[in-house]
Backbone bond lengths (Angstrom), bond angles and torsions (degrees), N, CA, C in turn:
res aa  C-N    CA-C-N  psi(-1)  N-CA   C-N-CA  omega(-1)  CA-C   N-CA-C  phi
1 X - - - 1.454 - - 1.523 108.86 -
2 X 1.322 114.00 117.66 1.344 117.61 -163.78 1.608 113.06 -106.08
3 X 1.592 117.98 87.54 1.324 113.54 -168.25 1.445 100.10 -101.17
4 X 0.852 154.52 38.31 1.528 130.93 -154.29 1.558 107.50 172.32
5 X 1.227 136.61 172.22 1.717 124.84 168.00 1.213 111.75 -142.45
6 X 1.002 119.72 179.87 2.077 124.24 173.88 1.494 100.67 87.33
7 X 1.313 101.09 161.03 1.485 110.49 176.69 1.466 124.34 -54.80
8 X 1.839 113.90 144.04 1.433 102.14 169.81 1.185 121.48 -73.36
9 X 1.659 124.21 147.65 1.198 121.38 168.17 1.442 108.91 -78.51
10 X 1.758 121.51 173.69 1.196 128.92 -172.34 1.602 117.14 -52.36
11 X 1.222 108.25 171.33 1.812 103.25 169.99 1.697 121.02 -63.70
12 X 1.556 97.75 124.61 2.040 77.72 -169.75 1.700 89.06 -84.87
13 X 1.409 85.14 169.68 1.602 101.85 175.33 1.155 103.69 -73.91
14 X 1.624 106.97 143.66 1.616 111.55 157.48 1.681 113.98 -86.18
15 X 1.508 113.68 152.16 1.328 113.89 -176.28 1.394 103.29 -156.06
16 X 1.352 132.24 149.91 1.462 144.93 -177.00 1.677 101.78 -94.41
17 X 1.439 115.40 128.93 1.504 126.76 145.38 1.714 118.64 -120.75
18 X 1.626 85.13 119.59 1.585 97.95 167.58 1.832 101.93 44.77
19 X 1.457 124.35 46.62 1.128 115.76 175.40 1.637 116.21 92.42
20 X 1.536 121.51 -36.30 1.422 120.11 -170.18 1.723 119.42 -105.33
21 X 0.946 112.51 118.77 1.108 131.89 -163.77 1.757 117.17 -44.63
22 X 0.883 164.53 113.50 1.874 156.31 -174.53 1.937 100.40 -153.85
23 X 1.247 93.30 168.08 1.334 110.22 176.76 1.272 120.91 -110.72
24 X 1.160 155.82 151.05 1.373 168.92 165.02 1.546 121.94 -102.93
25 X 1.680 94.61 80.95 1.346 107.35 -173.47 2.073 114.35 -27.52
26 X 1.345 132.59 -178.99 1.322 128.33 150.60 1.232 105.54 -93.59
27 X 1.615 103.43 -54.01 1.496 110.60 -171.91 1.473 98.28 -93.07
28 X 1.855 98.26 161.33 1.392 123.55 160.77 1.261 110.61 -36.51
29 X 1.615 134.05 -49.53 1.384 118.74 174.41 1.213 109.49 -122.50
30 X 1.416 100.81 163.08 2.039 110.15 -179.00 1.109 100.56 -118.70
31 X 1.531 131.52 139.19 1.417 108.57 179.59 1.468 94.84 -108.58
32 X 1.649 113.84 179.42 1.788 127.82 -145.95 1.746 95.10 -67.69
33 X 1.730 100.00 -52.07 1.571 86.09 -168.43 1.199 163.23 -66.85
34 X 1.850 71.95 -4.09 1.591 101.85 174.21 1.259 121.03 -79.98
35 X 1.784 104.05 -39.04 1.587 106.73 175.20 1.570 109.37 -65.24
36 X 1.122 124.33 -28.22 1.574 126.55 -175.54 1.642 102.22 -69.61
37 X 1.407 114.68 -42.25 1.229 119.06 -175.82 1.880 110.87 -74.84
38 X 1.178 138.36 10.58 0.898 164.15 158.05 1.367 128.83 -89.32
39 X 1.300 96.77 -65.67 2.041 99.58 159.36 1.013 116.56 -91.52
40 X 1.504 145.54 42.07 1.353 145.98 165.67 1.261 96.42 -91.38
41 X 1.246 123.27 -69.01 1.802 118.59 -173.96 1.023 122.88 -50.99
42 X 1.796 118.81 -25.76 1.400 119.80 169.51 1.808 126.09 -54.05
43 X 1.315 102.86 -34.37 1.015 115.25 -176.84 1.376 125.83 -57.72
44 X 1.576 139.66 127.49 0.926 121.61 -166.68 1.739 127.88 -96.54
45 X 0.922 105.62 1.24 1.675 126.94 162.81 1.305 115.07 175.42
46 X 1.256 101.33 150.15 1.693 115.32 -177.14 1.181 132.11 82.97
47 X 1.007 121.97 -141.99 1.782 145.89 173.00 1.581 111.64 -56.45
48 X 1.074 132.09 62.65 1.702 97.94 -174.50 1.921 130.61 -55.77
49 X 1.038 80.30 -7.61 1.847 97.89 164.98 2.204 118.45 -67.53
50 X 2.051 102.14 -36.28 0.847 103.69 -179.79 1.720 119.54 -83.53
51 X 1.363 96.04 156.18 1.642 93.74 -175.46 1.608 112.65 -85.71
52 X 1.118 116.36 5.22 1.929 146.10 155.81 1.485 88.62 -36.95
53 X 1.349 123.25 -64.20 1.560 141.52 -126.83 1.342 104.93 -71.12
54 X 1.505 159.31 122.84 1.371 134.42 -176.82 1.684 103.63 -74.12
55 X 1.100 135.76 11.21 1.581 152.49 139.42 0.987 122.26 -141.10
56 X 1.757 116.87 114.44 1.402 128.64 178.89 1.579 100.40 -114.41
57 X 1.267 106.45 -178.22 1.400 117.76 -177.46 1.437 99.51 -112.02
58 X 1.812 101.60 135.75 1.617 103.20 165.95 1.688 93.01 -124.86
59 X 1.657 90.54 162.64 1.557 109.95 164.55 1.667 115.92 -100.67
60 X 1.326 96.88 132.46 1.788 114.30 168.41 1.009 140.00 -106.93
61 X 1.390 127.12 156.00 1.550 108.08 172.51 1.295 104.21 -149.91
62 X 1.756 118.56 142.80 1.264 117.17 175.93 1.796 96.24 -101.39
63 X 1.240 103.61 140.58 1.890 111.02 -177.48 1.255 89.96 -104.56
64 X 1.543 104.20 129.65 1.113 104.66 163.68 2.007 114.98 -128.54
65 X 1.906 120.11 167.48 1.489 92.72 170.92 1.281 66.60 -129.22
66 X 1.982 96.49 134.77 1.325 99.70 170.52 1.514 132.74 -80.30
67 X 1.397 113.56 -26.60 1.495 112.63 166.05 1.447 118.61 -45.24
68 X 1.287 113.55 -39.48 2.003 92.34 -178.57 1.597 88.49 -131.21
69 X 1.855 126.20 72.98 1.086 151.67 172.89 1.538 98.82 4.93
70 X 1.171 123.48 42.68 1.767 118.70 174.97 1.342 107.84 -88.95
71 X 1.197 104.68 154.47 1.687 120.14 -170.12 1.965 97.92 -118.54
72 X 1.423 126.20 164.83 1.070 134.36 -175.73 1.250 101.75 -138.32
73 X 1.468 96.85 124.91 1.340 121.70 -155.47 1.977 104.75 -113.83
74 X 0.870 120.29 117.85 2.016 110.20 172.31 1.588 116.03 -120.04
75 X 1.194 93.27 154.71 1.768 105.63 -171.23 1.559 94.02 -90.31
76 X 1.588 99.80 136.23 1.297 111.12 -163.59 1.713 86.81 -112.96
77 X 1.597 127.55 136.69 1.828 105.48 -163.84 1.722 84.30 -105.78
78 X 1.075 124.46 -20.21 1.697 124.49 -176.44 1.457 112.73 -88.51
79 X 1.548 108.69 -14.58 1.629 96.31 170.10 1.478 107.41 -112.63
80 X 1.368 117.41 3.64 1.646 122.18 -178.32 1.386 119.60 62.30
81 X 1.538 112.61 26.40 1.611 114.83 -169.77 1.384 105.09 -159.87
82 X 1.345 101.15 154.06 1.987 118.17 -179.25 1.840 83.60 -62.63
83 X 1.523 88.07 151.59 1.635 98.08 165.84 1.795 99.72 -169.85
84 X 1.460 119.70 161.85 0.941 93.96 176.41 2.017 116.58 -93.86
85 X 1.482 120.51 -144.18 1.014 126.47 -128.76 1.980 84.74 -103.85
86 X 1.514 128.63 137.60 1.199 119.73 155.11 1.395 107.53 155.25
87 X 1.407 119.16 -176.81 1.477 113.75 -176.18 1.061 128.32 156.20
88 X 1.681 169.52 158.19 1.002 135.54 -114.21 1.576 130.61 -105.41
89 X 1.122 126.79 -172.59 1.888 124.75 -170.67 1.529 105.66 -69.76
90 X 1.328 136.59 106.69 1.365 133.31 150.21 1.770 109.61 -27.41
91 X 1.652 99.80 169.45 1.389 99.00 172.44 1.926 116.20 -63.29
92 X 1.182 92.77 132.64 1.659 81.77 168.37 2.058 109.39 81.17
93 X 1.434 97.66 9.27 1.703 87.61 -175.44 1.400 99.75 -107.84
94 X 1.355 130.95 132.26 1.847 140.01 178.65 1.324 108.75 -118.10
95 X 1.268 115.54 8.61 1.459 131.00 -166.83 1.490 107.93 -107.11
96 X 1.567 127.51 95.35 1.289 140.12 178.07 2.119 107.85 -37.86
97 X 1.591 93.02 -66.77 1.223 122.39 -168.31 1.670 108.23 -48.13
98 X 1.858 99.96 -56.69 1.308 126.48 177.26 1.694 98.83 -40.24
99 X 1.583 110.31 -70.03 1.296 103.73 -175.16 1.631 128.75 -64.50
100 X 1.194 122.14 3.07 1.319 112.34 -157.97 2.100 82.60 -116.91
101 X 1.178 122.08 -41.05 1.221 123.35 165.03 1.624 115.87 -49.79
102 X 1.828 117.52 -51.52 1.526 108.95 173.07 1.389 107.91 -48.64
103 X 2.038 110.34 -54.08 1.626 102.22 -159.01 1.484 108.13 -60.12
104 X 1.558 131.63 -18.55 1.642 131.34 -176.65 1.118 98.55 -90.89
105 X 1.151 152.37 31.94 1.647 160.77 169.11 1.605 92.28 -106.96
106 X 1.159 98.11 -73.42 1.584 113.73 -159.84 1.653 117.25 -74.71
107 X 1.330 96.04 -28.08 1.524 100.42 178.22 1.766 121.68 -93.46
108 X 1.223 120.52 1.41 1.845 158.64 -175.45 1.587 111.25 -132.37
109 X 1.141 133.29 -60.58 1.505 123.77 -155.35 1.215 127.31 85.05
110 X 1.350 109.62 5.17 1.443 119.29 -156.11 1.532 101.66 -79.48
111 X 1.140 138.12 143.91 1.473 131.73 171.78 1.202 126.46 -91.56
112 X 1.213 114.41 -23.90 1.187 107.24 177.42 1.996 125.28 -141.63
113 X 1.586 89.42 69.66 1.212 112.58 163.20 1.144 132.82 -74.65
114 X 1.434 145.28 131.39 1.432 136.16 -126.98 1.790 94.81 -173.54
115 X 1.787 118.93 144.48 1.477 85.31 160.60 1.375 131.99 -81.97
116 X 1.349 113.34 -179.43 1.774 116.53 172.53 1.094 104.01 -148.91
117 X 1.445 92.45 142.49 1.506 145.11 51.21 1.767 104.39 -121.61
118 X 1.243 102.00 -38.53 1.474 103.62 159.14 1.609 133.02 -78.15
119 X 1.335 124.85 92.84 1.365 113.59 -166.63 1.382 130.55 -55.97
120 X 1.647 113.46 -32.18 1.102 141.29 175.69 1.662 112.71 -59.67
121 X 1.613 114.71 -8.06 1.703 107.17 -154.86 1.719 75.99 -170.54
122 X 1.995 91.45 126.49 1.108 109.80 179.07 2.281 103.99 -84.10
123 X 0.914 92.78 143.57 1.222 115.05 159.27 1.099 145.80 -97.28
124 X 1.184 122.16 78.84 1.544 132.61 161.62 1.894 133.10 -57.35
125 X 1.455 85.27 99.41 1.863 90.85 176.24 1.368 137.60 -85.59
126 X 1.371 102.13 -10.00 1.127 119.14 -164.60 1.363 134.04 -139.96
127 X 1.603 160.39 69.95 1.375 102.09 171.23 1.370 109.19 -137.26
128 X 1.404 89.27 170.54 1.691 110.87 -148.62 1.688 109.88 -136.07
129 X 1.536 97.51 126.45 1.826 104.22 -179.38 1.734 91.49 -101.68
130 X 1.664 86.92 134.10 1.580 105.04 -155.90 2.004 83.01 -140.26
131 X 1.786 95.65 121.47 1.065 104.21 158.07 1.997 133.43 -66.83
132 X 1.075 114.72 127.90 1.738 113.88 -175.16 1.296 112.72 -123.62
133 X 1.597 107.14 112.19 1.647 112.65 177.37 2.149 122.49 -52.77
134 X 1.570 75.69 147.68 2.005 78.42 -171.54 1.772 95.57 -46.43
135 X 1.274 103.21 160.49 1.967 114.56 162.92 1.306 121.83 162.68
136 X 1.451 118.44 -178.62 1.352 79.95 -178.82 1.696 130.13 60.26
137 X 0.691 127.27 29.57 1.704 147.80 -154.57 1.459 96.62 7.82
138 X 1.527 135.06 47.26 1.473 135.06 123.10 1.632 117.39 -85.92
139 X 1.704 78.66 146.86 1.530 89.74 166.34 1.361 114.35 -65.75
140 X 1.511 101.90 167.84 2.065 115.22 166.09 2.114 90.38 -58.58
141 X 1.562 100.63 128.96 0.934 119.13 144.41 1.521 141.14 -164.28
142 X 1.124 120.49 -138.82 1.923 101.89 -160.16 1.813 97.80 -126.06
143 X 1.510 111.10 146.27 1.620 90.87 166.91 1.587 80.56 -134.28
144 X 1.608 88.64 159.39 1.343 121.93 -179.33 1.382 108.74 -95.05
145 X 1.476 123.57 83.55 1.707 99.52 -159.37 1.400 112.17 -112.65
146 X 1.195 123.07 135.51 1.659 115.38 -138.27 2.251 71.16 -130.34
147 X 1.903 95.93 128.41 1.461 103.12 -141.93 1.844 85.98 -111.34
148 X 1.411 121.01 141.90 1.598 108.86 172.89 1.571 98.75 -130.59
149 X 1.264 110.61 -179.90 1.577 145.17 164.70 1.011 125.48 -61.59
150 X 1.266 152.63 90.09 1.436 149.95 178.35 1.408 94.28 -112.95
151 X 1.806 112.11 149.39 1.112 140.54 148.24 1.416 136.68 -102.39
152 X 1.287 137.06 139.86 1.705 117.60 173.25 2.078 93.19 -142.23
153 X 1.353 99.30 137.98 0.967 96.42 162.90 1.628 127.81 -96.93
154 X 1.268 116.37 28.42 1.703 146.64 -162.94 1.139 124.00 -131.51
155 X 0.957 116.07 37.75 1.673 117.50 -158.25 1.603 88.42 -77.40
156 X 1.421 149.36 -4.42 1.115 137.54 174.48 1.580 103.96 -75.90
157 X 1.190 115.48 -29.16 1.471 106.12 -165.98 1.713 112.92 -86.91
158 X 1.530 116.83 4.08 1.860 114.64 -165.43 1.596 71.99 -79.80
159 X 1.775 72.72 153.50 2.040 116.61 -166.68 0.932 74.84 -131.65
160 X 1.898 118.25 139.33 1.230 104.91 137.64 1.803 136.48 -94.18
161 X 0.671 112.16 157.07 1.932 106.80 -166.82 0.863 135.60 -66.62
162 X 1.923 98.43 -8.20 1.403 104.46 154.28 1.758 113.34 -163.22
163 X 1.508 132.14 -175.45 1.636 113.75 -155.79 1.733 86.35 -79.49
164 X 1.414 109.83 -22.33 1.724 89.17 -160.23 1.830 102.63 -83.08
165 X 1.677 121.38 -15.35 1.280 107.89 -171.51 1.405 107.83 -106.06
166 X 1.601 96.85 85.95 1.659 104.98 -174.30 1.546 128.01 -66.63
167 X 1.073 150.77 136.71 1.490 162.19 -155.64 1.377 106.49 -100.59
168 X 1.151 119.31 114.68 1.501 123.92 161.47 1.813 129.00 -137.23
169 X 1.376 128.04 127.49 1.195 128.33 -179.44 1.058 129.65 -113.28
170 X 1.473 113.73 117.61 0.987 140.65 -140.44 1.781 109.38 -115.54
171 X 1.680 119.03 156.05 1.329 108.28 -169.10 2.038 82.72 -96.20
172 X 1.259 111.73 163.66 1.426 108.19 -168.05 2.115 113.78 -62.71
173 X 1.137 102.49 -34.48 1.752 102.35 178.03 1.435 103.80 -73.38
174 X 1.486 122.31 -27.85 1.298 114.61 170.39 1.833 120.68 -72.28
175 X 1.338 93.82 -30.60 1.956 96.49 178.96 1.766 97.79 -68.24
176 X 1.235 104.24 -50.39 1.791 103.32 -176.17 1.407 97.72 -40.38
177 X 1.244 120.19 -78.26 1.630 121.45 -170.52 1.295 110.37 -34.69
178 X 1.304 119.31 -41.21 1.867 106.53 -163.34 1.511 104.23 -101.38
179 X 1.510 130.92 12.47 1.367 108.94 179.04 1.977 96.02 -116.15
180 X 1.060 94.05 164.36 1.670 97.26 -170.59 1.654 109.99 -99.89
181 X 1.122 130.45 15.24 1.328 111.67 174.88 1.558 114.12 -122.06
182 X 1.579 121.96 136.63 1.085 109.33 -152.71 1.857 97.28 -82.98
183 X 1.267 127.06 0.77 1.533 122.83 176.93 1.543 99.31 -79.95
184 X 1.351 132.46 -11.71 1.700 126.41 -153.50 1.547 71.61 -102.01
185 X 1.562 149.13 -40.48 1.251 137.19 -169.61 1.289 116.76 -66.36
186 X 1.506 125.03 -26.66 1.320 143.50 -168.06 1.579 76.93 -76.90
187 X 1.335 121.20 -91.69 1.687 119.45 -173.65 1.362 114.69 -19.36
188 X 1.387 103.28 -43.77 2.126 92.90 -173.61 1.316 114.98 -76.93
189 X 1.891 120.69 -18.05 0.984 126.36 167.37 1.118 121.99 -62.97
190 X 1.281 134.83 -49.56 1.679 157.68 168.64 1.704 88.58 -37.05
191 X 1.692 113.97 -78.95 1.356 120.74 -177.49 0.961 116.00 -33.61
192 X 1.247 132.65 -39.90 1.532 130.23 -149.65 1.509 100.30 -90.76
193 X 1.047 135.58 -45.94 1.584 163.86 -172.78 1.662 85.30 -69.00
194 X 1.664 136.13 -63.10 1.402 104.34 -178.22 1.372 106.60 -68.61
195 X 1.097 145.71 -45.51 1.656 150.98 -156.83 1.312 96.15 -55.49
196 X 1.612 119.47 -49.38 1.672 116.85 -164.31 1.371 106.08 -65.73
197 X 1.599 123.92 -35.49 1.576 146.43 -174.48 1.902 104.93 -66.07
198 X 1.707 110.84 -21.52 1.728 107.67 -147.82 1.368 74.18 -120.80
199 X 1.071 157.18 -30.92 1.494 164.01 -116.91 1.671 124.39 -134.95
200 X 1.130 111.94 134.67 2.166 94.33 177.27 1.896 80.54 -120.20
């Protein structure tokens, strides 16, 4: 499944957090097909794109405004915790990036979200197989959520999409503190390390 282009980078290491499974890129970037080519076998039948799958793949995005290094944080009301912005493949979407950019459209309002530090070339920081309780009349199952870079230079204008998924921006040691999973801390760490590199 060919989402992505350019050469693969090396094998990242595998490593355990607090129980949930993620990878530890080598290089600064991972590109999509490799991570797809990684969680394909995990999957236990089908589509790993479909939410059928007892592990599918979602797209993410951490928002960031880089002038005063704040991160955007949303209230998730089914997982009872800050998390950031993303969520799963529409019909017909194979595009990691694609999806994690629609869900920060739709889940912010923001218009003009873009990646960073390079606008031209999405950035992937992260990704992470994250257990999700049954609800919602799904069963308990796993997403593969492969996490990117967003920028906005508007952070006045995020809406949230709805009264219960409230919006808050946060400086990055402050988002670590208020979200509960110790893989979303690994992400703000990653973040923080490009922001200090893109940033005076």
């Amino acid at each position: 499944m060919a989402v992505g282009s350019g050469p693969v980078p090396s094998e990242p290491r595998r490593v355990r957090d607090s129980g949930r499974r993620h990878w530890q890129p080598t290089e600064a970037e991972m590109h999509v097909e490799h991570a797809i080519e990684e969680v394909e076998p995990l999957a236990a039948v089908g589509d790993p794109w479909s939410r059928s799958s007892p592990l599918h793949v979602t797209g993410s995005a951490v928002v960031v405004h880089p002038p005063t290094r704040r991160v955007l944080l949303r209230w998730h009301d089914r997982m009872r915790r800050w998390l950031h912005v993303g969520g799963h493949a529409g019909t017909g979407e194979t595009s990691a990036f694609e999806v994690a950019l629609r869900e920060a459209w739709e889940e912010t309002g923001l218009p003009d979200l873009s990646p960073w530090p390079d606008g031209a070339r999405p950035r992937l920081v992260h990704v992470v197989i994250v257990p999700v309780p049954a609800g919602h009349g799904e069963p308990e199952h796993e997403h593969a959520d492969l996490r990117y870079l967003l920028a906005t230079a508007r952070p006045e204008d995020a809406i949230a999409e709805t009264a219960a998924a409230r919006l808050r921006w946060l400086s990055i040691p402050d988002a670590m503190a208020a979200v509960a999973e110790d893989n979303l801390r690994v992400t703000f760490e990653r973040v923080a390390k490009i922001v200090a590199e893109h940033t005076n």
